[in-house]
KETORSE-978644 format. One line per field, with one value per residue (C-alpha): x, y, z. Coordinates in Angstrom, 1 decimal. Layout:
x <- (X:...)
y <- (Y:...)
z <- (Z:...)
// end
This chain:
x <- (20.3:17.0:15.2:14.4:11.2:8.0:6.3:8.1:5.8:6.4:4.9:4.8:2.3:0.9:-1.0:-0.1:-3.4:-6.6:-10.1:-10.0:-10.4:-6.4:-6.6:-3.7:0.0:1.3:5.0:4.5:2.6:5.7:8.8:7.8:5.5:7.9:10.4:7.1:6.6:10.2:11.2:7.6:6.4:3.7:2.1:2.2:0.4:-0.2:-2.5:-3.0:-6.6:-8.5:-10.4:-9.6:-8.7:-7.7:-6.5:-5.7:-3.7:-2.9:-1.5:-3.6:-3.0:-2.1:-0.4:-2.7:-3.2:-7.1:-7.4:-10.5:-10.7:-12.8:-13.4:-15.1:-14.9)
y <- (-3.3:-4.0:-6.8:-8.4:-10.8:-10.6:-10.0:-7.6:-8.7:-6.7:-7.9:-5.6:-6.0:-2.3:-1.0:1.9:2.7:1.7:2.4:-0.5:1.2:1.8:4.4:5.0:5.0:7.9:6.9:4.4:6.7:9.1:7.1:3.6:4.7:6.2:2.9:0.6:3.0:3.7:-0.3:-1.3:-3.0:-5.2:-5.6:-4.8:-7.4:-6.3:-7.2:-5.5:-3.7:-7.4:-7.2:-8.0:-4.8:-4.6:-1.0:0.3:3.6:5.4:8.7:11.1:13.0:15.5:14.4:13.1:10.1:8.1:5.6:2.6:0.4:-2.8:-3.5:-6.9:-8.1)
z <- (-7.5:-9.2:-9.0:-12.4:-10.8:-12.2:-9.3:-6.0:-3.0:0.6:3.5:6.6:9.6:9.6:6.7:4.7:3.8:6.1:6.4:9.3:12.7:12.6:9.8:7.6:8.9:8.3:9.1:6.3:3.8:4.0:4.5:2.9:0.0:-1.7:-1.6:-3.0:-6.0:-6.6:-6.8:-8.3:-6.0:-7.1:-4.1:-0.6:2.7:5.8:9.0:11.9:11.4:11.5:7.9:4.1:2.2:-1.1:-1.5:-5.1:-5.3:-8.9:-9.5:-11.3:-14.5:-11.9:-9.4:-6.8:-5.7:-6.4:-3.6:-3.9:-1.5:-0.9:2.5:4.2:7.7)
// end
């Protein structure tokens, strides 16, 4: 069933993508990913590396996958 909100908010406590002293998760980047782009997510929280990230991920024209990040602790 798909959701028909405006807005699909996820909230886990480790990040999928990091550049806190953590890193990425790579768990999440292959098993959770996935389920965020396939139900649109809109946005995704999480803590654990102790500093504000916002992380911005688009695919490419060929494929791969452009990361920014802006990162202030």
């Amino acid at each position: 069933m798909h959701s028909r909100a405006d807005y699909l908010i996820v909230a886990g406590h480790h990040p999928v993508f990091s550049a806190g002293s953590h890193g990425n998760t790579r768990y999440l980047e292959t098993n959770l990913k996935p389920l965020l782009e396939e139900n649109n997510v809109t946005a995704y929280l999480s803590g654990h590396d102790h500093s504000t990230q916002v992380n911005d991920h688009k695919a490419t024209p060929t494929g791969a996958w452009e990361q920014r990040l802006t990162l202030s602790v």
